[in-house]
N, C-alpha and C positions, 0 to 999 in steps of 0.2 A: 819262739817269739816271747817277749818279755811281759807276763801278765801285767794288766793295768789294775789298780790301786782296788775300782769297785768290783772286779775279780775275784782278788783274792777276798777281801771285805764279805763277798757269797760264805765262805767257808770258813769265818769265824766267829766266835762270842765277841759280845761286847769288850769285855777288857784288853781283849786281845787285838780288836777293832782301835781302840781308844791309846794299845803301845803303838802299832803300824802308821798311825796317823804321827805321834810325836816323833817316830824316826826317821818318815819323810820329812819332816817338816826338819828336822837337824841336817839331814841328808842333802835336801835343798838350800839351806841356807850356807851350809860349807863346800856347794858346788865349785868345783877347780875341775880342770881335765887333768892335773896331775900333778895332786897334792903330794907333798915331801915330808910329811910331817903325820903323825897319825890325827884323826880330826874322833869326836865326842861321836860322832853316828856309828864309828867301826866297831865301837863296843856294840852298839844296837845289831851291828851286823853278826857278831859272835853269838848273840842273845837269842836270836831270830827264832834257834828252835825250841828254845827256852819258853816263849812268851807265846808263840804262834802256831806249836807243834811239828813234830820233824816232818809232817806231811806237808807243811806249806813253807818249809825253812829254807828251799832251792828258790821258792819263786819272791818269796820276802826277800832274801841276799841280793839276786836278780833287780829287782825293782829298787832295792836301798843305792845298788852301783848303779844303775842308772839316772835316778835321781841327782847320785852325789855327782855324776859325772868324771866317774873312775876312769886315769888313766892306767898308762902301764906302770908307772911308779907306783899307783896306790894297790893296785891288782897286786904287785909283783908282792908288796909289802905284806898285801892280807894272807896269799898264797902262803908266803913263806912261815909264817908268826901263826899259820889257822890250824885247826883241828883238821879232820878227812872231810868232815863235813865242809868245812867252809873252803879249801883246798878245792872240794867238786864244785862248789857254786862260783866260786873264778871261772873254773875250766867251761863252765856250762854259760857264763856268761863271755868270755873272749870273742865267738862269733860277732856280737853286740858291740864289744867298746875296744877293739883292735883290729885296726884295719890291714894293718902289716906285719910281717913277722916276728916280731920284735916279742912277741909270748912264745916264740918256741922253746925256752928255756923251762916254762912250767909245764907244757905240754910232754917234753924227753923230762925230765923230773917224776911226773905222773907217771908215766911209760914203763919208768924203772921201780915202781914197786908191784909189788902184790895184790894192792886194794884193787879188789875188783872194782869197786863204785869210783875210785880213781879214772882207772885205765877205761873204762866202758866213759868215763866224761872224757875221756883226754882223747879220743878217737872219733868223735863229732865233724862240726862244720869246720870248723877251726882246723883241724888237724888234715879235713880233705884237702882243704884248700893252701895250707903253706908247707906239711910236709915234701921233703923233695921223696925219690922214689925207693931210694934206700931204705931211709926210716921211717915210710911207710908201707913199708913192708914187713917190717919187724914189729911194728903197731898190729899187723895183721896175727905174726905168728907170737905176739903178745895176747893177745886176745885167746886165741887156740890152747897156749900154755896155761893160762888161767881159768881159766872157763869162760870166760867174757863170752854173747853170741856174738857172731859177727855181722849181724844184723844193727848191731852194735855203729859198728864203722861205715861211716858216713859217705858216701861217694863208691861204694862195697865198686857196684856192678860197674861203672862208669871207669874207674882206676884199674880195677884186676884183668877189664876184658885184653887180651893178646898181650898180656904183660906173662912173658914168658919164663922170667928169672922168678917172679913170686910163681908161678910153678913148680916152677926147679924145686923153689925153697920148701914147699906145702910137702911136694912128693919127698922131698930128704927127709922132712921132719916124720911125716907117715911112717917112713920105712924106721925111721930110729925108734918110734913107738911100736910098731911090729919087732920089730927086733929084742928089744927088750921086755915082750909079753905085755905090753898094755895097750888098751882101745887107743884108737886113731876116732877122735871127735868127730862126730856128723858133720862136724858144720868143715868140717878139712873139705870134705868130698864137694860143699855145696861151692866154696870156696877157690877149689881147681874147676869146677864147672864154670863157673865164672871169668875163669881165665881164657877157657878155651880150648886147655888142653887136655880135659879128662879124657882117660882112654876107656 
């Protein structure tokens, strides 16, 4: 859920109160569902954990695109041009401001790196809901390969239950870890349990 303005306002100092105020109000006034063009707020969106600290710098992004009325053009644009940080705070905000699949391209973008703080935002509500079954099941054994929990991914128990091929897939990857001397992650076993077909 998108914090609202006196939220975040709880958790910080005046001057930092007094930048979040000016970049809603920029954020606001350059409302478009899908600006083409970069607008004066996106820098405040870069700044966010600059000015507001990196603990509140997901929910400040969050509330900046929602304000601005980010579409997929503006998303795609900030995704592509941002740091890891502002990269996750698209990803965390897509359930929000995309109603159709039209963000699976940042989502298999995110997919394919290493960032864990990437992949663990890129496997949320968004990704339960417009992944098809393929590549969300490689989301699954993406998360497994990096350490992600899979607690992680969003719809876990709902999608894995008698889904028989992401078995298949849990139990090959297990064995390839066995096989070449190294742990098979807890979260494998909790993973096929879910599926249904732990033996």
């Amino acid at each position: 859920m998108t914090p609202t303005r006196e939220e975040l306002l709880r958790g910080l100092d005046a001057p930092a109160g007094s930048w979040l105020d000016d970049a809603l109000a920029e954020a606001a006034a350059a409302h478009d569902d899908d600006n083409v063009a970069a607008s004066p707020w996106e820098l405040r969106f870069a700044a966010a954990g600059r000015h507001c600290g990196q603990e509140h710098a997901d929910a400040v992004r969050t509330l900046l695109l929602q304000e601005a009325g980010a579409g997929l053009a503006t998303l795609t644009r900030l995704y592509q041009r941002g740091t890891a940080a502002e990269r996750r705070a698209v990803l965390l905000a897509l359930p929000h401001r995309v109603t159709g699949p039209g963000a699976l391209p940042l989502v298999e973008d995110a997919l394919r790196t290493n960032d864990t703080r990437l992949v663990a935002a890129a496997v949320g509500p968004y990704a339960a809901a417009h992944l098809d079954p393929h590549a969300w099941r490689h989301a699954v054994l993406k998360c497994l390969f990096t350490g992600v929990p899979v607690d992680a991914v969003d719809g876990l128990e709902r999608r894995a239950h008698g889904d028989t091929e992401l078995a298949r897939m849990l139990a090959d990857f297990a064995a390839e870890r066995t096989a070449a001397g190294r742990p098979v992650p807890a979260d494998l076993h909790r993973a096929l349990t879910l599926t249904g077909e732990e033996s």
